[in-house]
C-alpha positions as CSV (number, residue, x, y, z in Angstrom):
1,X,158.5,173.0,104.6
2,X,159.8,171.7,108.1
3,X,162.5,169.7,108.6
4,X,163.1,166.0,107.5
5,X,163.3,162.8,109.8
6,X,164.6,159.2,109.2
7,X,162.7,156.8,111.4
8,X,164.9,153.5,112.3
9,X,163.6,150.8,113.8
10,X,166.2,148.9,115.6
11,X,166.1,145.1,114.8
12,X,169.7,143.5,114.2
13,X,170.3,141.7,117.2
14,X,170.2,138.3,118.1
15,X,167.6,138.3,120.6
16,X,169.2,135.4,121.8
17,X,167.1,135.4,125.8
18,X,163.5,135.8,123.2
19,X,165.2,132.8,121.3
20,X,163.1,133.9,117.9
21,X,163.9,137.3,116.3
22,X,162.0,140.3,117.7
23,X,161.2,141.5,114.7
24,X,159.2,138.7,113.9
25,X,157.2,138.7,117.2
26,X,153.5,138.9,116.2
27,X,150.3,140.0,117.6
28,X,146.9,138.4,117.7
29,X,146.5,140.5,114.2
30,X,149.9,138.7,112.7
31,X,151.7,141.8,112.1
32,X,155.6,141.9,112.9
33,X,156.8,144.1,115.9
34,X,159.4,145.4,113.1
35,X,156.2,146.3,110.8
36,X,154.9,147.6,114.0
37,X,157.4,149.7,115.3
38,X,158.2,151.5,111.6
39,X,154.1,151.7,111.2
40,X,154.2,154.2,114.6
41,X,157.4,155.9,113.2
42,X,155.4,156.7,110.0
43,X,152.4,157.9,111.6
44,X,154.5,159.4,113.9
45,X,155.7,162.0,111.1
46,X,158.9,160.8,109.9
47,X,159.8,161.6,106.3
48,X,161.4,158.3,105.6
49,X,161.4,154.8,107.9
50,X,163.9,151.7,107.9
51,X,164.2,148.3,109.7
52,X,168.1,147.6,110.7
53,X,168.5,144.0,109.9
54,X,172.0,142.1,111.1
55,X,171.0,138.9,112.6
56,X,169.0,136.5,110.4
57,X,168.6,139.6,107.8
58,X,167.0,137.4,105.4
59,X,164.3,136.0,107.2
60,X,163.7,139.4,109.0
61,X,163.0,141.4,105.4
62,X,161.2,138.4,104.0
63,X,158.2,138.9,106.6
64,X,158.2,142.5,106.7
65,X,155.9,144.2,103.7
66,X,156.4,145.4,100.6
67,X,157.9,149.1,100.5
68,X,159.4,148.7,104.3
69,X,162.6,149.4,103.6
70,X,165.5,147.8,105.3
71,X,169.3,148.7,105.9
72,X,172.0,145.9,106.3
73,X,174.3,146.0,109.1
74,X,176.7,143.2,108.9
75,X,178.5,144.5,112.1
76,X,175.4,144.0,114.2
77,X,177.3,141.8,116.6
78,X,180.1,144.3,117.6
79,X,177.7,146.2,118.9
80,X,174.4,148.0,119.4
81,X,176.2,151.4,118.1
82,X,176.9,149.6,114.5
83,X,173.2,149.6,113.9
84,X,172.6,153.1,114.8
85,X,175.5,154.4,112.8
86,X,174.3,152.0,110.3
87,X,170.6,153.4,110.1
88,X,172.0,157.4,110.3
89,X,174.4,156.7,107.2
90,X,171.1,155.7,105.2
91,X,169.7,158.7,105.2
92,X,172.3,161.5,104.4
93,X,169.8,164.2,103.3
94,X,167.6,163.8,106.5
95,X,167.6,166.2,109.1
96,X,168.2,163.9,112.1
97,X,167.5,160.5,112.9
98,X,164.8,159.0,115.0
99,X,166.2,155.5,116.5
100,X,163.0,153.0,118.3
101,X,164.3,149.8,119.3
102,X,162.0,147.1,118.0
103,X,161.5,146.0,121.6
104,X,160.3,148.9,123.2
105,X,156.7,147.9,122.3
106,X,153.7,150.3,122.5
107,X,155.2,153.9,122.3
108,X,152.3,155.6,120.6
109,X,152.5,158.1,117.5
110,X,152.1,161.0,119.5
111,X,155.2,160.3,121.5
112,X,157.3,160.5,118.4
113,X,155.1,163.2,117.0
114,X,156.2,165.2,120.5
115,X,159.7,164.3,120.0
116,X,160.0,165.7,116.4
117,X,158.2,169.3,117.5
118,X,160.6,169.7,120.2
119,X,163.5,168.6,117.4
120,X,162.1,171.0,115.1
121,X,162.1,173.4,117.9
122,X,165.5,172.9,118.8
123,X,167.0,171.1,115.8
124,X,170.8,171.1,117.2
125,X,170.0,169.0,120.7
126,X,169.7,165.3,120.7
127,X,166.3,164.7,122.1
128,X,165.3,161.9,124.6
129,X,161.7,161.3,125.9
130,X,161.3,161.2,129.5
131,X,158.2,159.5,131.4
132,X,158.2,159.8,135.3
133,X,161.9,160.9,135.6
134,X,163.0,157.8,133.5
135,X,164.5,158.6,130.4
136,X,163.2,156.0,127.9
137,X,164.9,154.1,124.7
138,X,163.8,156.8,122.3
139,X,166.5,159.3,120.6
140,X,166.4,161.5,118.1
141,X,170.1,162.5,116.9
142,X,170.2,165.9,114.7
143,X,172.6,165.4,111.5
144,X,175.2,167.4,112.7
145,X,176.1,165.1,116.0
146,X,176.0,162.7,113.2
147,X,179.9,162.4,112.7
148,X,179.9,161.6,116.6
149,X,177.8,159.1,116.2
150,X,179.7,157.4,113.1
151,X,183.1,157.7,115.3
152,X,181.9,155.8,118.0
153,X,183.5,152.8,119.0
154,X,181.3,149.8,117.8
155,X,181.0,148.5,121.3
156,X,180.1,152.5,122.9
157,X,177.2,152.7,125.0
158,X,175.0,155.4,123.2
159,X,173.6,155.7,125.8
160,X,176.8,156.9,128.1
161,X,177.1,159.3,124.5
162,X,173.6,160.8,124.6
163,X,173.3,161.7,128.1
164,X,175.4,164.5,128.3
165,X,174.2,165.9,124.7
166,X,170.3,165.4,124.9
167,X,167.5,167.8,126.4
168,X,165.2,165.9,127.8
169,X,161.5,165.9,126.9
170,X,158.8,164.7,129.7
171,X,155.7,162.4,127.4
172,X,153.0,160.3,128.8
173,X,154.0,157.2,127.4
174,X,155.4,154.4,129.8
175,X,155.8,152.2,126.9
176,X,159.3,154.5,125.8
177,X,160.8,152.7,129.0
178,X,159.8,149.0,127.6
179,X,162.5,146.3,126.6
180,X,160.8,143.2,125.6
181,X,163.4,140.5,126.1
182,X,162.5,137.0,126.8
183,X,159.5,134.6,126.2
184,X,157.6,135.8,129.3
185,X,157.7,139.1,129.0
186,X,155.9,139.2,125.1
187,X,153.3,136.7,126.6
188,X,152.7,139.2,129.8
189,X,152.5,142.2,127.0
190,X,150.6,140.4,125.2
191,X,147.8,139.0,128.0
């Protein structure tokens, strides 16, 4: 049977240096990076995906497609940590939880197809994927480091919290290490 994933795509913020929302940055085919991002988590193998929506929520789910589902997080700006505790209380019956920022643009299926064999492998790490010695923006967070996760401080650095709990797993996927943040670097991504 295997064990169960939630995919959360990471999309509250305010992307205040992109000045538009992330999550509604398009390609040349009009799909939303959101749509994007939870489309890889899917193929990806994750039993379940969601878009965390904080910052202009509305305007966010009304361009995403029917069936994505979506999970509120009205604390979005205390802290990046509300939207991942957000997204892991969503899914109570899931194994662990698969967090992809909606600005690291690109990872490819297999990457989070890698990450969920070595979770299934080792179901009681946190896993982060590694390319070139850099540890990317991936993480995959098993249900029982869950409560850690929930008792974090809004403002924490999951980051700072992972690093001492995850195994690390080496992919060949530069685009784990991507953060998409202003104007110029979609147009560079996308030329």
């Amino acid at each position: 049977m295997g064990m169960s994933t939630a995919g959360i795509v990471l999309a509250a913020g305010a992307s205040q240096r992109m000045g538009h929302p992330k999550a509604l940055l398009c390609g040349s085919d009009g799909v939303p990076l959101a749509a994007r991002q939870a489309d890889v988590l899917r193929r990806g193998g994750c039993a379940w995906v969601a878009v965390v929506v904080g910052a202009e929520a509305a305007r966010v789910r009304a361009a995403l497609p029917d069936g994505l589902a979506t999970v509120d997080n009205p604390r979005w700006a205390q802290g990046r940590a509300t939207s991942l505790q957000a997204g892991a209380g969503a899914f109570p019956t899931a194994d662990g939880v698969l967090f992809l920022p909606v600005d690291a643009v690109g990872v490819k299926a297999t990457t989070i197809e890698a990450v969920l064999a070595a979770a299934e492998a080792e179901p009681l790490h946190v896993w982060r994927p590694v390319h070139g010695g850099v540890t990317g923006h991936v993480l995959w967070v098993p249900r029982v480091r869950e409560g850690e996760l929930q008792r974090l401080p809004e403002d924490a650095r999951v980051d700072e919290w992972a690093k001492p709990l995850a195994q690390e797993l080496d992919v060949d996927d530069a685009a784990i290490l991507r953060n998409i943040n202003t104007p110029h670097d979609w147009a560079a991504l996308m030329n």
